[in-house]
N, C-alpha and C positions, 0 to 999 in steps of 0.2 A: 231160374237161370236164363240169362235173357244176354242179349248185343245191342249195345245204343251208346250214346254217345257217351264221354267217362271225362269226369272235370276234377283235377287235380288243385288246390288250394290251398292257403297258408291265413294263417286268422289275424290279422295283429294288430294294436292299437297304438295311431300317435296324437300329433296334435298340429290344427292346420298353423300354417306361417303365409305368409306374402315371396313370393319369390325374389319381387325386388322390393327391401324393407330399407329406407334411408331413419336415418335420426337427428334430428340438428339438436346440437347441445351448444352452451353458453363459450364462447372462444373469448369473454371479456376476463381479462385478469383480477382475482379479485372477487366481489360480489356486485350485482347492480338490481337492476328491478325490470320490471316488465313493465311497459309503457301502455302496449297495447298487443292483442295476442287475435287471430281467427278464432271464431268459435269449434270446438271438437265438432268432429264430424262432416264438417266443410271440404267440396271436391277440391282442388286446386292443381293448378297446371303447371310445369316447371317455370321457372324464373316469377312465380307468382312472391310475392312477401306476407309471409305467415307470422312473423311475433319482431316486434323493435323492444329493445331495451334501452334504458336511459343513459344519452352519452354526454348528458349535460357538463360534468367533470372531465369527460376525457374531452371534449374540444376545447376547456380553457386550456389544461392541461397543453395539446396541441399547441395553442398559441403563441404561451410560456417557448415551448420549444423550438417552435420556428425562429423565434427573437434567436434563440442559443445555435441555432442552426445559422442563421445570416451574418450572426459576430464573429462565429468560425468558418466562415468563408472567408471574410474581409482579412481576419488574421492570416492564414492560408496563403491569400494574393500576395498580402502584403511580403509574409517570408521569401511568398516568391521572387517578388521585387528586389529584397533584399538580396538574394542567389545570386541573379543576373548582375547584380551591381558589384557585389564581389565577384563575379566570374572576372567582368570588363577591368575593376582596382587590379587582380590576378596578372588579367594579359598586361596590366602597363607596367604594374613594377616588374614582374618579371625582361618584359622587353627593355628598361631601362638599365638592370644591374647587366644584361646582356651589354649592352652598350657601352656599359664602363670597362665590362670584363673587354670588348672590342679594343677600345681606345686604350686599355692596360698592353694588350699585344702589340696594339699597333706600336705606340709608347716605346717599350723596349727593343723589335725589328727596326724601328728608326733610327735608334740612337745605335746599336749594334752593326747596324750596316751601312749607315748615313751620316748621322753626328760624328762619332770617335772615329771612322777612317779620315770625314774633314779634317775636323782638330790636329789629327796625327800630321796629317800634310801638310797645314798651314805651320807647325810647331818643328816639323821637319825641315820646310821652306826655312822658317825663319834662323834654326840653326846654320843652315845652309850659307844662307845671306850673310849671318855674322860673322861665319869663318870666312867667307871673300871679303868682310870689310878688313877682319882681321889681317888679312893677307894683306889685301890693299896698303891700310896705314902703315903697317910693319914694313913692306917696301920703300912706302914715305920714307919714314924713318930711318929708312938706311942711307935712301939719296938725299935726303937735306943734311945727315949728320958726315957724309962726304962733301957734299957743297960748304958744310959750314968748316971742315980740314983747308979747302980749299980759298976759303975767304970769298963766298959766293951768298952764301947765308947768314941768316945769322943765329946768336943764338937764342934767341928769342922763339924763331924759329922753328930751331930743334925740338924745344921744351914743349911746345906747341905738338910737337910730332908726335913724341914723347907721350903727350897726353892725350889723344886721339887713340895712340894705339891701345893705353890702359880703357881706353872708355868700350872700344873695339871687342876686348878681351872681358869687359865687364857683360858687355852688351853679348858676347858669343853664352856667357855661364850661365846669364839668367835666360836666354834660349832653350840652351840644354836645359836646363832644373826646370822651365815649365813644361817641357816636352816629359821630363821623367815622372813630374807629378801627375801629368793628365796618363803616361801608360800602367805606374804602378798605384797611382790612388783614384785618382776622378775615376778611372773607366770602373774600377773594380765595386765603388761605392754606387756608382749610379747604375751600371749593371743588376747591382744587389737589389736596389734600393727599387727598380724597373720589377725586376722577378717578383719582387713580394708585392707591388705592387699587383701585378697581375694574378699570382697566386689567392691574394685575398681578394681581388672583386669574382675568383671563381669561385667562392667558397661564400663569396655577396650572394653569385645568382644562388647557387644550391640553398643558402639560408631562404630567400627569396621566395624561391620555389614553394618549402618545404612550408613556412608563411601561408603562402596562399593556396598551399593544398589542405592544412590543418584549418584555415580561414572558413575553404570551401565546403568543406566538411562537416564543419558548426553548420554553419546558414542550409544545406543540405540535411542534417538532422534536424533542425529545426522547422525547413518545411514537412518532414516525413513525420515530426511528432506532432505540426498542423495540420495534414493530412489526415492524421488519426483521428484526430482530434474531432475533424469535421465529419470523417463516416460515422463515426458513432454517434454523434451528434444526429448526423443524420439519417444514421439507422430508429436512434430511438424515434425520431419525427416520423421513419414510416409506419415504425409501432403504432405510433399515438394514432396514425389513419388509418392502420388495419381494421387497430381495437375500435375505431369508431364507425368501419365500414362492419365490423364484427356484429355491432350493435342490429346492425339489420338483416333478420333471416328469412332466405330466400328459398326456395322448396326447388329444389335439386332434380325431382321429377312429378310426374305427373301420382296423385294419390290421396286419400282421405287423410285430414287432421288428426291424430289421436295424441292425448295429452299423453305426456310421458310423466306419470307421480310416483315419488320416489317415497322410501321410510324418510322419518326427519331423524335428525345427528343421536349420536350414540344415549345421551341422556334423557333422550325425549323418543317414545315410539308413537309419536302423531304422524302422519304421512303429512309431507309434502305438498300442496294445493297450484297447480300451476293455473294460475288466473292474472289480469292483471292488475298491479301492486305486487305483486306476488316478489322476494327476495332472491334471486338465482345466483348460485356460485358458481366457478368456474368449472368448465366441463361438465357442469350438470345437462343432463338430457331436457330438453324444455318437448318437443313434439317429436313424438315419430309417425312416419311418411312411407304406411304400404301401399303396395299397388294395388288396389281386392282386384282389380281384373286377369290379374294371375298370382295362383297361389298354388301351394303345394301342402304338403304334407310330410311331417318329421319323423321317422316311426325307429325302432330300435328293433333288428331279428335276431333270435339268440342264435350263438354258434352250431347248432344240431341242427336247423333250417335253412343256414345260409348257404349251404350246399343247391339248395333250388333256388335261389335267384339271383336274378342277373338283369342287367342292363337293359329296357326295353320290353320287360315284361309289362302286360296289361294288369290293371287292379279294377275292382270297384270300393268305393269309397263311402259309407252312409257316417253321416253328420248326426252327432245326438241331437241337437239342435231343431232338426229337420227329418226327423226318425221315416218320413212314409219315401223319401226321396235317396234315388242313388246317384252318385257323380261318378265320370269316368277319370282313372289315369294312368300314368307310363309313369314305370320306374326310370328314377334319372340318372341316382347316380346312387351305387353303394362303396362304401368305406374299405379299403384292401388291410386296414387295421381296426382290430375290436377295443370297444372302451372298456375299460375297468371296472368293473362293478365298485359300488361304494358299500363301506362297511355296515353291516356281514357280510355282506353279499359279495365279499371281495374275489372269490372265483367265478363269478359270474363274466360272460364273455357276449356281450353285444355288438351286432354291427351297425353303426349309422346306416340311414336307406333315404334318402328323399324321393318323395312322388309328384311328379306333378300334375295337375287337371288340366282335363285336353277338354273342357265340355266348353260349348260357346260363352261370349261373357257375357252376357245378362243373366247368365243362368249360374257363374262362378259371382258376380258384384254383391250378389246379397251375404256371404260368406264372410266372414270377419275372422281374422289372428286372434287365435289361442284356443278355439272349439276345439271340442274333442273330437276322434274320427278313428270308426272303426274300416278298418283297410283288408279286404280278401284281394291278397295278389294270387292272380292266376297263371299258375306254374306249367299246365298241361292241358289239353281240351282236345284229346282223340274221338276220332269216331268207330263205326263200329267196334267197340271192344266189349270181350267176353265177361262179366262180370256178376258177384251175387253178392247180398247184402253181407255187412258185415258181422251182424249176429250169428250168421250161420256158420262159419267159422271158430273153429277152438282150434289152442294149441299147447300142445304136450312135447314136452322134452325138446323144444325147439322145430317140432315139424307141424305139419298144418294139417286139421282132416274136418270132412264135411260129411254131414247123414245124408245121403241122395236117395232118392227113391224110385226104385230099379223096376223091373216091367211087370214084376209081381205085384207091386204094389207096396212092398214091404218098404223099408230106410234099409239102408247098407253103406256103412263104414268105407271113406275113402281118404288115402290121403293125396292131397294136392297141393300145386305148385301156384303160389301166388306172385304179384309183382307190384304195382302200385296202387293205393288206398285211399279214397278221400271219406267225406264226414259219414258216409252210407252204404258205400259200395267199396268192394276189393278186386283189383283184376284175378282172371285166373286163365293162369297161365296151360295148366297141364291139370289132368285130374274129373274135372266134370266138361260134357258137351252140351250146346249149346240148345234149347229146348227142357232138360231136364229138369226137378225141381230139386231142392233142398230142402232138410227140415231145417227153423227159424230155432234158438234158442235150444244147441241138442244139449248145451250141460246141464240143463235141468231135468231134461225129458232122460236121459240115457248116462245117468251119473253113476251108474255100477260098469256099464261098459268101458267108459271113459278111466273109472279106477282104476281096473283089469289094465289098460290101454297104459296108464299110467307106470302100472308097478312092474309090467310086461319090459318098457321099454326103459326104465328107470335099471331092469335086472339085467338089459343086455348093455348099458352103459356105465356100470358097475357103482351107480350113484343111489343109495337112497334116496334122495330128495330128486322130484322132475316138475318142472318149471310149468302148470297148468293156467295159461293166462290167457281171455279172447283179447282178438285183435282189436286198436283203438274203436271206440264209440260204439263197440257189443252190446248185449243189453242189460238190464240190471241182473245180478242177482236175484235168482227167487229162493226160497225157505223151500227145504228138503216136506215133500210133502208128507199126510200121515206123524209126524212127529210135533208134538207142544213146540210152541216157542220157547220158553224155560230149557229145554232139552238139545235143542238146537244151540242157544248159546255157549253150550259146553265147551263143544268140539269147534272142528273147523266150518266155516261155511260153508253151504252146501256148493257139490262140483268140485269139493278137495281145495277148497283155496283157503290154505294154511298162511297169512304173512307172515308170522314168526319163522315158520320153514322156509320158506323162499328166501326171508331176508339170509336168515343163517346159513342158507348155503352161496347165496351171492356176494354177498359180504367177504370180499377178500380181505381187507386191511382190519375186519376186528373192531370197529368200529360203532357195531349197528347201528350202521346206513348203508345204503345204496349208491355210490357215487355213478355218474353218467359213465365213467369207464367201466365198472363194473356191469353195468345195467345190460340184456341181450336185445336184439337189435330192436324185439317188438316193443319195447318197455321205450328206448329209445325215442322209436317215435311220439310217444306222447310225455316223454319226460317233463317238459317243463310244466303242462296241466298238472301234472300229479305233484311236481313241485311245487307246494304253495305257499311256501313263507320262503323262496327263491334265494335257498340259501345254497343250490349245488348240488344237494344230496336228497335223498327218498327216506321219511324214516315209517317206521309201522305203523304209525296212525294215519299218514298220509296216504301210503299204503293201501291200508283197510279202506280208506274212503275212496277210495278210485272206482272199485266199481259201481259204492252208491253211487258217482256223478254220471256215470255211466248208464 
């Protein structure tokens, strides 16, 4: 029983990666070739160029399209030309049928307020006039046909008078009858005749209008269907220079060449040769571009360990690769959701974990993507803590007891309180003090006590069956001593460790197996060791072999 320093740990295996890993793959539509390619292996710096492939097709290609791109400009302008020409034909006829519709208005206020009041006056006037001449003559006539009673006249005369006044009275009727026709016909026809007038040059402009907005219209689709015409056009031209800037791949950052070789197509299982001549389809990976000067490491921790780590924890890390050598690193980031185990293994619950290496770079650059790497993240590293191995430890019915050896010199049965355990050593919490010794391995030594211990505490928890298991990494099993081997196989192994009994009484569901919910805490802890075809559950041969690994 001793005090010194206590290292808490987790064992787990992943596999290293690049932290920052780019991949150029083929962006040309289609398939082409590789012209020329860096050799695998080669450092290279960002904006360096790593593989061209042949864009001899796409720049005639190219070419072709420029011509189709320059003829749908030309058409483009030209529609435009056209717009503006019918805007200006627009503005004229429309301002011309205005103009008649003007002179339409003007047209009939003229005659309605200026023509037919003349007329009327000048037809009034003339009525006028002929009833004074009427008057006039008819006066005549009365004094020459006195002068002629009188023998002053003659009658020549008269007849004379006579006929003046008829012409007077002719001349008054055709007055009147043109004055009657200009107020009940002329005005009413040429009034009419004014309104429609005017009525239809309004109905000019609106045609007009409507003309030159349905005009506008066309020549406006028709530059928007040029317009179309020419982006696409000119989209496909930036295609054609993408795909031939595509052609050349440029290294994104700074990192080693590694070829990227694929299987070949479904019918053929040849891999892939990335060299140049080489055939590349699109989006195929041609090289990927890790950084070796930082790298990390990918590891998966099952759900029963994911409770001890967290963010920021320190690991050590040894590389198969490089077996006598250890790398440092810091957990970087874990997963707040576990992957799905794949079938059988489908209840199996992992968490993603990345590490990263914090050791300088010359000493990370020899390190290459894809090695395997065993990972001890370090959960805990107290110092003075009370501690004894963990062989010295059993436990029965779920409590803990250790043989300590008391001032007599004899061993004496104690039970104590433990708290956390790495690959060798168990804290202890309550139970033995510091200085004292324990005996190492007491279920072999004291395997009638421990029975007693057993059935004792099995009778006061009303269970036949009690749970005799050592804490993870005990020591092996030994052979009951004095007894043949033959005779020994009979029964249970020596120490009472029955697995058929323990499963049968752990086994809640009926099943025989052991599921992780069923299993008690100390089992727990080393569940997935003793799990070894990691299908969930514990069955009795795995079981039984747990403490040979032990």
């Amino acid at each position: 029983m001793e005090r010194g320093p206590f290292l808490v740990s987790l064992s787990v295996q992943g596999n290293l990666d690049s932290q920052s890993n780019a991949t150029l793959s083929s962006a040309v539509e289609g398939t082409t070739t590789i012209i020329s390619i860096v050799p695998e292996g080669t450092i290279v710096e960002a904006g360096d160029i790593v593989c061209e492939l042949d864009s001899s097709s796409l720049r005639e290609k190219a070419k072709q399209q420029e011509i189709t791109v320059t003829q749908a400009d030309a058409a483009l302008a030209q529609a435009i030309e056209a717009l503006e020409i019918q805007k200006k034909q627009n503005e004229s006829d429309i301002a011309a049928a205005e103009l008649k519709w003007d002179l339409a208005k003007l047209d009939l206020e003229m005659y309605t307020k200026g023509e037919y009041p003349q007329l009327e006056k000048q037809l009034n006037g003339s009525v006028a006039l002929a009833e004074e001449e009427l008057l006039r003559v008819q006066e005549n006539q009365t004094f020459t046909q006195e002068q002629v009673k009188k023998g002053y006249r003659t009658q020549n005369e008269l007849d004379a008078a006579r006929i003046a006044v008829k012409q007077a009275e002719l001349k008054l009727q055709g007055a009147r009858e043109e004055l009657k026709v200009l107020v009940d016909f002329t005005k009413r026809r040429t009034e009419a005749e004014l309104k429609a007038n005017d009525k239809e040059f309004e109905l000019e402009l609106e045609r007009t209008k409507l003309k030159a907005r349905a005009a506008q219209t066309q020549y406006e689709k028709d530059v928007e269907a040029r317009k179309l015409t020419y982006e696409v056009e000119l989209e496909r031209f930036e295609d054609n220079k993408a795909q031939i800037e595509a052609c050349i791949l440029k290294a994104p950052q700074k990192g080693e060449v590694v070829y990227a070789s694929m299987s070949g197509s479904r019918r053929s299982s040849e891999p892939v040769n990335i060299e140049e001549g080489a055939t590349i389809r699109e989006r195929q990976a041609i090289i990927n571009l890790p950084d070796v000067t930082q790298m990390k490491v990918d590891c998966r921790i099952h759900e029963s360990l994911i409770g001890s780590v967290r963010k920021g924890l320190p690991a050590r890390i040894r590389i198969d690769a490089y077996p006598g050598q250890y790398f440092n690193g810091v957990i970087k980031t874990v997963s707040s959701v576990p992957m799905a185990g794949s079938w059988p293994n489908t209840d199996l619950r992992e968490y993603s974990t990345e590490i990263h290496l914090t050791d300088e770079v010359e000493k990370i650059r020899k390190l290459r993507p894809g090695l395997t790497a065993q990972v001890e993240i370090l959960v805990d590293n107290r110092q003075d803590v009370l501690q004894v191995p963990v062989q010295s430890i059993v436990t029965v019915a779920g409590q803990q007891f250790s043989f300590v050896i008391n001032q007599q010199g004899r061993p004496e049965r104690r039970e104590v309180k433990i708290g956390e355990s790495n690959q060798s050593h168990v804290e202890i919490l309550d139970g033995i003090e510091a200085g004292e010794q324990v005996v190492l391995n007491p279920q072999s030594r004291f395997e009638d006590e421990i029975n007693e211990l057993k059935a004792e505490l099995a009778s006061e928890n009303g269970d036949g069956l009690s749970d005799l298991q050592t804490p993870p990494d005990s020591q092996e099993e030994e052979k009951p001593k004095g007894k043949p081997e033959k005779e020994a196989a009979k029964g249970p192994p020596a120490g009472g460790f029955d697995p058929a009994a323990i499963i049968s009484r752990l086994d809640k569901d009926g099943d025989g197996k052991i599921s992780k919910e069923e299993a008690p805490a100390q089992m727990k802890e080393r569940f997935d060791s003793m799990d070894t075809d990691k299908d969930g559950k514990i069955s009795k041969a795995e079981f039984s072999a747990a403490p040979r690994k032990r």
